[in-house]
TIBA-973933 format. One record per residue (C-alpha): x negated, y, z. Coordinates in pm, 1 decimal, padded with zeros to 6 digits. Layout:
% residues N
+----------+----------+----------+
:       xx :       yy :       zz :
+----------+----------+----------+
:        X :        Y :        Z :
...
+----------+----------+----------+
This chain:
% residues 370
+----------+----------+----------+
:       xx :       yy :       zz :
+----------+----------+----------+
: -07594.6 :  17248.4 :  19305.9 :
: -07968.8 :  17142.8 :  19248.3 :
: -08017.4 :  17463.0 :  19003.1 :
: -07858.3 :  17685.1 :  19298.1 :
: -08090.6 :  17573.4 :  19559.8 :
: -08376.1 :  17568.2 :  19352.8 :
: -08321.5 :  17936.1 :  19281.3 :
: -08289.7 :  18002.7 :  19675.8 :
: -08604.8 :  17852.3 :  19710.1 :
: -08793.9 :  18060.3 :  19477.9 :
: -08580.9 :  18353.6 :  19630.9 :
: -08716.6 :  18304.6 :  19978.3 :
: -09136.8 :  18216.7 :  19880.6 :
: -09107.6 :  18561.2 :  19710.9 :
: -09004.9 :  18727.4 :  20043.0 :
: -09340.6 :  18842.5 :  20190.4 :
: -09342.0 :  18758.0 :  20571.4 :
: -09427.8 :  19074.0 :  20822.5 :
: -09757.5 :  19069.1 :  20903.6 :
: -09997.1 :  18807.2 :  20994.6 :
: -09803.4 :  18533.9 :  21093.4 :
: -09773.2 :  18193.8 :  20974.3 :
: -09492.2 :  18022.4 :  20852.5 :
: -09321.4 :  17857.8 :  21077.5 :
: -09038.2 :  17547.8 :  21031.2 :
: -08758.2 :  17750.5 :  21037.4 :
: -08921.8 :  17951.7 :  20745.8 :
: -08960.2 :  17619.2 :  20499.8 :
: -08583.4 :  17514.7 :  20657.2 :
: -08479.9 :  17856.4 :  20473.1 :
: -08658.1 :  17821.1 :  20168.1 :
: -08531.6 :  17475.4 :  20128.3 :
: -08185.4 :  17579.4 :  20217.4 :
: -08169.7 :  17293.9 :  20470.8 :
: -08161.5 :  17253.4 :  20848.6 :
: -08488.4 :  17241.0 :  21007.0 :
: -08398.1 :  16896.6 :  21175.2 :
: -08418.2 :  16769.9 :  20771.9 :
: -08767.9 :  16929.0 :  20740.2 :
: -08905.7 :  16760.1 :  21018.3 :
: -08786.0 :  16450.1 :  20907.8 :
: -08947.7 :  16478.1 :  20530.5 :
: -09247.6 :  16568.9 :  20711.3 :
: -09250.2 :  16263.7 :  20950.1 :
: -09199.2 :  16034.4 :  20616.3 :
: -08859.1 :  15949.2 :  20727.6 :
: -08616.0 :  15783.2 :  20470.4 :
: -08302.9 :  15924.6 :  20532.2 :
: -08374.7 :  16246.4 :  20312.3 :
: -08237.8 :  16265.3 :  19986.3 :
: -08518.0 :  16246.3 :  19693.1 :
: -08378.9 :  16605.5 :  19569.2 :
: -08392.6 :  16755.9 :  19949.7 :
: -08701.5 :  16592.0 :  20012.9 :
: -08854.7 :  16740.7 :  19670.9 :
: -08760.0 :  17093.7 :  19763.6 :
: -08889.1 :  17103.5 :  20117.3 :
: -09230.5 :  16941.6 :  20006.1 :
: -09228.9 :  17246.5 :  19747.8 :
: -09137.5 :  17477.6 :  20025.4 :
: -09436.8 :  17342.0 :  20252.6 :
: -09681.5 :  17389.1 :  19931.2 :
: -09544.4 :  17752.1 :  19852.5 :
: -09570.7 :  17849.5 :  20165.1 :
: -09877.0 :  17704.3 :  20272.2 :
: -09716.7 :  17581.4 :  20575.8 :
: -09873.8 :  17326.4 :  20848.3 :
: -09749.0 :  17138.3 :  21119.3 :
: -09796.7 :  17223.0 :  21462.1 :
: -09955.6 :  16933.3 :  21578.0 :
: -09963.5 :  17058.9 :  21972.2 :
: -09581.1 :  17067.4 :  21912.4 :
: -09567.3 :  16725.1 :  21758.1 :
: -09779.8 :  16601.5 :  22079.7 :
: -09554.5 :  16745.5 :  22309.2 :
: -09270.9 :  16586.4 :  22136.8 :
: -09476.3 :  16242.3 :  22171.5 :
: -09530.9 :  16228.3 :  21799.5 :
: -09898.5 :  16060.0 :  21750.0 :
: -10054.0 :  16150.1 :  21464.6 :
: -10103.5 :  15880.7 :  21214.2 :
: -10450.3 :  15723.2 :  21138.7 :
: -10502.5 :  15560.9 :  20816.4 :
: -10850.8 :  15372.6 :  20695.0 :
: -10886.2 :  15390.0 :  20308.3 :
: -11159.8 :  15131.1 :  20203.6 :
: -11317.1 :  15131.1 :  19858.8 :
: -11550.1 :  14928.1 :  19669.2 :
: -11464.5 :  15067.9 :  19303.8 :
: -11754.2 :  15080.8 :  19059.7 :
: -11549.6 :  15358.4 :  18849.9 :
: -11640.6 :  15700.8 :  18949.5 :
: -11382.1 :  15835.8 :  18737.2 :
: -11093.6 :  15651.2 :  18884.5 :
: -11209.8 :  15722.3 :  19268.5 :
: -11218.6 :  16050.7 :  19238.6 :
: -10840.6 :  16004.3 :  19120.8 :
: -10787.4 :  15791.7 :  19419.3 :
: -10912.7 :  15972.5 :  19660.8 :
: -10738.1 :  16341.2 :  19560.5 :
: -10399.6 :  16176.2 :  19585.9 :
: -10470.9 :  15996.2 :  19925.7 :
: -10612.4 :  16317.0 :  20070.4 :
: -10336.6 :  16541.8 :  19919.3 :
: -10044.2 :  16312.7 :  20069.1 :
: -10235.5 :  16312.2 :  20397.5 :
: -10259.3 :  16655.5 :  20416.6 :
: -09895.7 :  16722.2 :  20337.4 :
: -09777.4 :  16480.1 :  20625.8 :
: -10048.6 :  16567.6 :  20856.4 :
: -10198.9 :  16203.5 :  20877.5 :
: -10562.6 :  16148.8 :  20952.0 :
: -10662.2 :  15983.5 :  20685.9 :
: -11047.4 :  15817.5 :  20723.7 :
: -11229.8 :  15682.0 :  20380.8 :
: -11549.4 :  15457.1 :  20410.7 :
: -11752.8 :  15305.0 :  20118.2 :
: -11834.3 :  14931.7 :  20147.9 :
: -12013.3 :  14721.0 :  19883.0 :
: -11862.7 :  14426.3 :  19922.7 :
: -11594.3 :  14173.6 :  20075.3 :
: -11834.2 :  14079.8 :  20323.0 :
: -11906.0 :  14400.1 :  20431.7 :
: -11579.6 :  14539.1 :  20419.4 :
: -11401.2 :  14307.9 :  20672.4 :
: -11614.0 :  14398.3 :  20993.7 :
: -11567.9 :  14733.4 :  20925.1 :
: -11151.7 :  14697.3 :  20890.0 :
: -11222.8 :  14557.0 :  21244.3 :
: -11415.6 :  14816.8 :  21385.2 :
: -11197.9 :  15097.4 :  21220.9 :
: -10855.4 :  14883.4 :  21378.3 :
: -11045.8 :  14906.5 :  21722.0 :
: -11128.9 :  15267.5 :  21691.4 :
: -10732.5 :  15345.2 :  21674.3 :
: -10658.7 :  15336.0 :  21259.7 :
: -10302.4 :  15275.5 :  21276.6 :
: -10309.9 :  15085.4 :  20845.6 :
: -10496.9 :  15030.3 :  20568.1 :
: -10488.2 :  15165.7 :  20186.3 :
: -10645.1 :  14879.9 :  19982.4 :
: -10792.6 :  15009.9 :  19627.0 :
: -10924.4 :  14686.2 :  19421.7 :
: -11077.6 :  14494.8 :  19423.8 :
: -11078.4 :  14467.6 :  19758.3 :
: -10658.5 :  14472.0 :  19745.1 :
: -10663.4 :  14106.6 :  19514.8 :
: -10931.6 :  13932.6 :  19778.1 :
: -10718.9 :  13699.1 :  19974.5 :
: -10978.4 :  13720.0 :  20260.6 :
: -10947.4 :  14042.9 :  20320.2 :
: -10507.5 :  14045.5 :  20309.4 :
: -10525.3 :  13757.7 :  20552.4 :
: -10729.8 :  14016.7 :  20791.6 :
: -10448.3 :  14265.7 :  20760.8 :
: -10205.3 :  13981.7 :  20888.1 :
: -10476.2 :  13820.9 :  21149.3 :
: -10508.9 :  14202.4 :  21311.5 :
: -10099.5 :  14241.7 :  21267.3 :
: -10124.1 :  14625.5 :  21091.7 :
: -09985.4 :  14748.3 :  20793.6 :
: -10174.9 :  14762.4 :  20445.6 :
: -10046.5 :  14885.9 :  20099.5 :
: -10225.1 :  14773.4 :  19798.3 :
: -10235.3 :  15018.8 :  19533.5 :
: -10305.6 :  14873.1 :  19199.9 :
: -10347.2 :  14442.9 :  19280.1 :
: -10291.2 :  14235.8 :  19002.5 :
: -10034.8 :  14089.7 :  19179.4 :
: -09785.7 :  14186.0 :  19454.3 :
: -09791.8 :  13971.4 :  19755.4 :
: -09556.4 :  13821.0 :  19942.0 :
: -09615.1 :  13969.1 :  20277.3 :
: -09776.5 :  14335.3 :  20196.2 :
: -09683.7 :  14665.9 :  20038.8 :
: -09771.0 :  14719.1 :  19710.3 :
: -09792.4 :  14965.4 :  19475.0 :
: -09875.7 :  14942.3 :  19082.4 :
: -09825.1 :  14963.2 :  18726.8 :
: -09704.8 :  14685.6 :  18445.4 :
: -10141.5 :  14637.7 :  18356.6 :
: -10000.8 :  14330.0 :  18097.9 :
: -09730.9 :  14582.4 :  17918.3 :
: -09918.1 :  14907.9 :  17918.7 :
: -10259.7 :  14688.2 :  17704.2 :
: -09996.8 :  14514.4 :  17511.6 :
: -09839.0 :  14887.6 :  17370.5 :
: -10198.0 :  15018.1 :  17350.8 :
: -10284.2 :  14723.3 :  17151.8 :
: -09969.2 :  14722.8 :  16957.7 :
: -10065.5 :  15129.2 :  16861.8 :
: -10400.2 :  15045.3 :  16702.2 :
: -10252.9 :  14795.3 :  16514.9 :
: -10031.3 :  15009.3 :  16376.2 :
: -10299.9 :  15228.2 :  16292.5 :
: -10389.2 :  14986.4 :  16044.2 :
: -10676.8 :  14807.0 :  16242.3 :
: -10719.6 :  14434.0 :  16241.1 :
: -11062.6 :  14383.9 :  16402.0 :
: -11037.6 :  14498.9 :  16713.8 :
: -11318.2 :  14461.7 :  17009.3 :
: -11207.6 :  14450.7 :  17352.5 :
: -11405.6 :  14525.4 :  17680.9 :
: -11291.4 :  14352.6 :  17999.6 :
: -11251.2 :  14448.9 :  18308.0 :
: -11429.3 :  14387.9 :  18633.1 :
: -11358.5 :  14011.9 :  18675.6 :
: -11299.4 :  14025.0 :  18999.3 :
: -10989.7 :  14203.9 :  19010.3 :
: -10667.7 :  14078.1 :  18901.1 :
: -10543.9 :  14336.1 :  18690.9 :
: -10833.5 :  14295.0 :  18470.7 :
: -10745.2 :  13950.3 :  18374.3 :
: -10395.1 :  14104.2 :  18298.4 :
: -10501.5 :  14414.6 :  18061.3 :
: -10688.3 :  14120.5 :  17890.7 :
: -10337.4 :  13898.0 :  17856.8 :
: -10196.5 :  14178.5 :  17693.7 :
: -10445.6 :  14234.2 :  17376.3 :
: -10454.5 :  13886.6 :  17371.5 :
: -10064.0 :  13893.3 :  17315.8 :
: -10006.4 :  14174.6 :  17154.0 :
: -10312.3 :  14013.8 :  16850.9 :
: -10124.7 :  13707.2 :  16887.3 :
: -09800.6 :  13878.0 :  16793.0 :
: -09951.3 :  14065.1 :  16489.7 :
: -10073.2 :  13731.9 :  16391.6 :
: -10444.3 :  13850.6 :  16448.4 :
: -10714.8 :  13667.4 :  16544.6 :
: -10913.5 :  13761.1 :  16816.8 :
: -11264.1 :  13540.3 :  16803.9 :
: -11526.5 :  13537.5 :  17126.0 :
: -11736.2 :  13758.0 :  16961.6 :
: -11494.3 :  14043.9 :  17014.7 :
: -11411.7 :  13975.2 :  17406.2 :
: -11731.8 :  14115.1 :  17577.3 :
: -11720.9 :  14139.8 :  17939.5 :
: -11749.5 :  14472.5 :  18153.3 :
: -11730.7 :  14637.8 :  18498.4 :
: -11543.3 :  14912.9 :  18428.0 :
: -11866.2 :  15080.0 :  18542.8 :
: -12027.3 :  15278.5 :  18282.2 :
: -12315.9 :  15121.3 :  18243.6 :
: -12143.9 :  14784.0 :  18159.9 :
: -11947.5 :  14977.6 :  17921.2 :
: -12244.0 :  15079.7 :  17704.2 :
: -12381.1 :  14743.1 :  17714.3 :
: -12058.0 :  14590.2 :  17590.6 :
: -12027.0 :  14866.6 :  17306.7 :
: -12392.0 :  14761.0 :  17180.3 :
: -12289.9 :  14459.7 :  17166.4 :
: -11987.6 :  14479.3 :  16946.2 :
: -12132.2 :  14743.6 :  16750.6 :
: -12391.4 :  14511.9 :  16675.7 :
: -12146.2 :  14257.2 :  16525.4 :
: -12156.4 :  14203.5 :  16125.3 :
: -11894.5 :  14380.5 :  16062.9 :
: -11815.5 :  14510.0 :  16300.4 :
: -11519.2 :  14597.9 :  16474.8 :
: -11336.7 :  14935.9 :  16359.9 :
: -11151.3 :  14997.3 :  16699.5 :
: -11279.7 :  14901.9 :  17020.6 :
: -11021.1 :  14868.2 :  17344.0 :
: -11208.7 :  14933.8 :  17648.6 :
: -11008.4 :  14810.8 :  17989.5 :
: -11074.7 :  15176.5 :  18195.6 :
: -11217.3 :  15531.5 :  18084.9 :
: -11550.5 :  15495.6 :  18215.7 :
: -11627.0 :  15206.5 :  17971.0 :
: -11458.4 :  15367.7 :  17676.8 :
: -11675.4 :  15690.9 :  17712.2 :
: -11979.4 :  15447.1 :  17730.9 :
: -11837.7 :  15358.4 :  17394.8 :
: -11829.1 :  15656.3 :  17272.5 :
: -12183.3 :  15809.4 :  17367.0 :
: -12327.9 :  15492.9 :  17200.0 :
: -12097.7 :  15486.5 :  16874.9 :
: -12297.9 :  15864.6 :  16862.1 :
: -12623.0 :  15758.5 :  16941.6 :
: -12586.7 :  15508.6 :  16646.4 :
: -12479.2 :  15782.3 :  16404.6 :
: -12137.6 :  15693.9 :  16405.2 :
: -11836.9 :  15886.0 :  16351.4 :
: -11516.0 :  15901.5 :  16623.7 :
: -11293.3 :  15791.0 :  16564.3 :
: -11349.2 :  15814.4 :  16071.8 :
: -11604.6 :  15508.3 :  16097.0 :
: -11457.8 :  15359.2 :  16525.2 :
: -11161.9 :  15393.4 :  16699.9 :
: -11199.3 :  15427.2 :  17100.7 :
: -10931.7 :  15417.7 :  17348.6 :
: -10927.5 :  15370.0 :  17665.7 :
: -10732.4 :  15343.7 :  18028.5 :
: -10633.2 :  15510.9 :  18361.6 :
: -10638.4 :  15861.4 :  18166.3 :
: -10923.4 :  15983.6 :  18447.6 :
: -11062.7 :  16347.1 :  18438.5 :
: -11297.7 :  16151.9 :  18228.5 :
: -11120.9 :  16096.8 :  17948.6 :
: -11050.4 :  16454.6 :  17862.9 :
: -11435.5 :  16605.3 :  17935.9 :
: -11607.0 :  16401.2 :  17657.4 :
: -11541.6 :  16459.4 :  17271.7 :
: -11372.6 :  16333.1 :  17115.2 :
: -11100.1 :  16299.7 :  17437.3 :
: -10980.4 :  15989.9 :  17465.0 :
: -10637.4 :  15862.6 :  17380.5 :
: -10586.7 :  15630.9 :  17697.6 :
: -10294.3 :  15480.0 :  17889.6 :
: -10231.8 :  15729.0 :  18154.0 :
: -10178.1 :  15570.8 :  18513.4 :
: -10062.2 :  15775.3 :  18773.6 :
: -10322.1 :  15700.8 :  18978.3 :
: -10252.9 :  16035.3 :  19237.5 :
: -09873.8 :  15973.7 :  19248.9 :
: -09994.9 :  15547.7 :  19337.5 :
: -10229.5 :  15674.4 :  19586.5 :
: -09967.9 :  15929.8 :  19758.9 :
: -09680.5 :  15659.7 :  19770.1 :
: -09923.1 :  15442.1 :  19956.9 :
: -09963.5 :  15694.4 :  20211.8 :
: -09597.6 :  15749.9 :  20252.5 :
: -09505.6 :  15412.9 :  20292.6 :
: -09754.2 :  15332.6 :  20540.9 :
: -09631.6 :  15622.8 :  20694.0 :
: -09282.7 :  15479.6 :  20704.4 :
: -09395.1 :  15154.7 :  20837.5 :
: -09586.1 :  15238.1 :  21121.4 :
: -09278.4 :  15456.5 :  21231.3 :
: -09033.4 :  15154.9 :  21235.1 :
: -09332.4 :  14936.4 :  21418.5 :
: -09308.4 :  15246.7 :  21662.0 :
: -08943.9 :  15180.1 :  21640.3 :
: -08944.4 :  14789.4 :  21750.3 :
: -08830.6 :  14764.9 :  21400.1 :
: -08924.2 :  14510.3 :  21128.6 :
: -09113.4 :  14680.3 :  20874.2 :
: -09010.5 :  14716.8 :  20563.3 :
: -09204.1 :  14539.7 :  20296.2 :
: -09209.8 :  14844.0 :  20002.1 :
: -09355.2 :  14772.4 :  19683.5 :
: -09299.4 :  14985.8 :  19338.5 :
: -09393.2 :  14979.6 :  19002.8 :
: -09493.7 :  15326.1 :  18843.1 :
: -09429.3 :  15426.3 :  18467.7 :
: -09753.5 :  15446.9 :  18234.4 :
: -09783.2 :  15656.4 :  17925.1 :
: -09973.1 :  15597.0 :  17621.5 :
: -10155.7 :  15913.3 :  17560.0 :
: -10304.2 :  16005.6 :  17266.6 :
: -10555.2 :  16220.3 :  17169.1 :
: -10866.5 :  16239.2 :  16906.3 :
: -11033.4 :  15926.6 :  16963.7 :
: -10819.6 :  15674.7 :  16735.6 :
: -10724.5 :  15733.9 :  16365.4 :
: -10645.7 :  15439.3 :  16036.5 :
: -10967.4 :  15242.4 :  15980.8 :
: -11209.3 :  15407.4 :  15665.1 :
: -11079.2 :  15171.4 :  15373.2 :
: -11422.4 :  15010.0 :  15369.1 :
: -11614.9 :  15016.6 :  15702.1 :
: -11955.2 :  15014.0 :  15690.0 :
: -12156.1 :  14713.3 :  15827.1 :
: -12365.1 :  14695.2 :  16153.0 :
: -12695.5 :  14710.2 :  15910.3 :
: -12653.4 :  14948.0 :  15684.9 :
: -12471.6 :  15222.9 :  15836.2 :
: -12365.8 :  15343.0 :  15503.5 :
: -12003.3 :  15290.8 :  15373.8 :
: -12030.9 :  15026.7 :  15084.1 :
+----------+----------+----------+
């Protein structure tokens, strides 16, 4: 059945439309091979769409290049949605990840979607007040700003709707929307072990946000497992700006020996790694393995690209949008809001960054293999 109407759907975006004239909702109903009632509804964020309808018609839309009449919508007393994204990320890499899928899901469901930079706690909670008096209808919390306690406690105090995406934590009365940070450091830790590495430096996270504190659980366990030790020396705190990435890497490549793979917690700080492992002479990854996390744009622009866990940072950001969508509709409704929260699948990704440790590495003074 799924095969059948995929073929229809391809069938009908191949039809050329006569003239000018834009698609219209009866056009994406066809392609779709639904009703036009069911379109509407996966365009409103509605949940009573099958995942396989509501796949097709959002392919429809894209093919198509069709967009809501919002005059229509109006008439029908649809408001459009308002959503405030707030960011105070230090990682270039990832915000431009962030961003794409918030604006992308937006887009698609015809949401006005408005993003403002603060550059701190402090500064971010007046301006969640003014944008909640200007008419934005919820929030999309990046961290850290999504783990500050403060700031969740403003969602509740101004009675709107927030969705983390990425907290360290879920919590008990706010959408969520993340990935298993302990796990996915414990399997990348777990893969250069069995590479054959034994000292192994780790960069940490920005310690401000939760999830930093849990990538760093999961080395930790994973060394524990393997019955390696993991001394102060090779914990060096980051960030995960790049700056505080290269920093870190001078210091561990410093060490005597040194480490032969270092872990960085995000992208940025493992590409820091990497430009100072080559300033120093140093092969990647024959005399230091690099890896890194969040599998940004980042990590596949440098050389070598990074093998990375990949989280799907577009897909997070989009499913916040959605669900916000949802929830505003059943406030709308006189409903009680549903309290959504998922947990996304990671993959390790690997590229040309990590490889067996040289059978002798050479020290932090010489440079030379002994």
């Amino acid at each position: 059945m799924a095969s059948d109407r995929t073929k229809a759907l391809k069938g009908a975006v191949r039809t050329p439309r006569r003239g000018s004239e834009a698609p219209t909702i009866a056009d994406v109903a066809r392609a779709a091979a639904c009703s036009p009632m069911t379109v509407s509804r996966v365009i409103n964020g509605e949940d009573s769409v099958r995942e396989e309808t509501r796949e097709l018609v959002l392919e429809a839309i894209n093919k198509l290049n069709y967009t809501p009449n919002r005059a229509a919508r109006s008439l029908a007393g649809g408001a459009q949605v308002r959503i405030g994204l707030l960011f105070d990320n230090p990682s270039a890499s990832y915000l431009a990840e962030f961003l794409m899928g918030a604006l992308e899901e937006a887009g698609r469901r015809d949401v006005h979607l408005e993003v403002q930079s603060c550059d701190s706690t402090d500064e971010a909670k007046p301006m969640m007040r003014k944008m909640f008096e200007s008419g934005i209808s919820g929030f999309i919390l990046p961290p850290p700003l999504c783990d500050d306690q403060s700031v969740l406690d403003l969602v509740a105090e101004l009675d709107t709707v927030a969705i983390a995406v990425g907290p360290g934590k879920a919590d008990g009365t706010h959408g969520s929307v993340t990935i298993d940070d302990f796990q996915a450091a414990y399997d990348m830790t777990r893969h250069i072990i069995g590479l054959g590495h034994k000292r192994i430096g780790f960069i940490i996270g920005n310690p401000e946000q939760v999830a930093s504190g849990r990538r760093l659980g999961g080395f930790c366990q994973a060394m524990q497992d393997a019955g390696l030790d993991v001394p102060d020396e090779l914990l060096v705190q980051g960030r995960f700006n790049y700056r505080s990435g290269m920093a870190a890497a001078e210091r561990l490549l410093a060490l005597d020996p040194r480490p032969t793979a270092i872990f960085a917690s995000n992208d940025d700080m493992a590409a820091a790694t990497v430009a100072v492992a080559h300033r120093q002479h140093l092969d990647v990854p024959n005399d230091i393995s690099v890896c890194g996390f969040d599998d940004t744009d980042l990590a596949r622009s440098i050389w070598p690209e990074l093998t990375t866990i990949r989280q799907p940072i577009r897909a997070m950001t989009a499913w916040a949008v959605a669900a916000i969508v949802r929830a505003l509709r059943s406030k709308r409704s006189a409903e009680l809001p549903k309290i959504e929260r998922a947990v996304m699948p990671y993959d390790l990704i690997r590229r040309e960054s990590d490889a067996a440790p040289a059978l002798s590495a050479p020290t932090a003074k010489s440079g030379l293999q002994t």
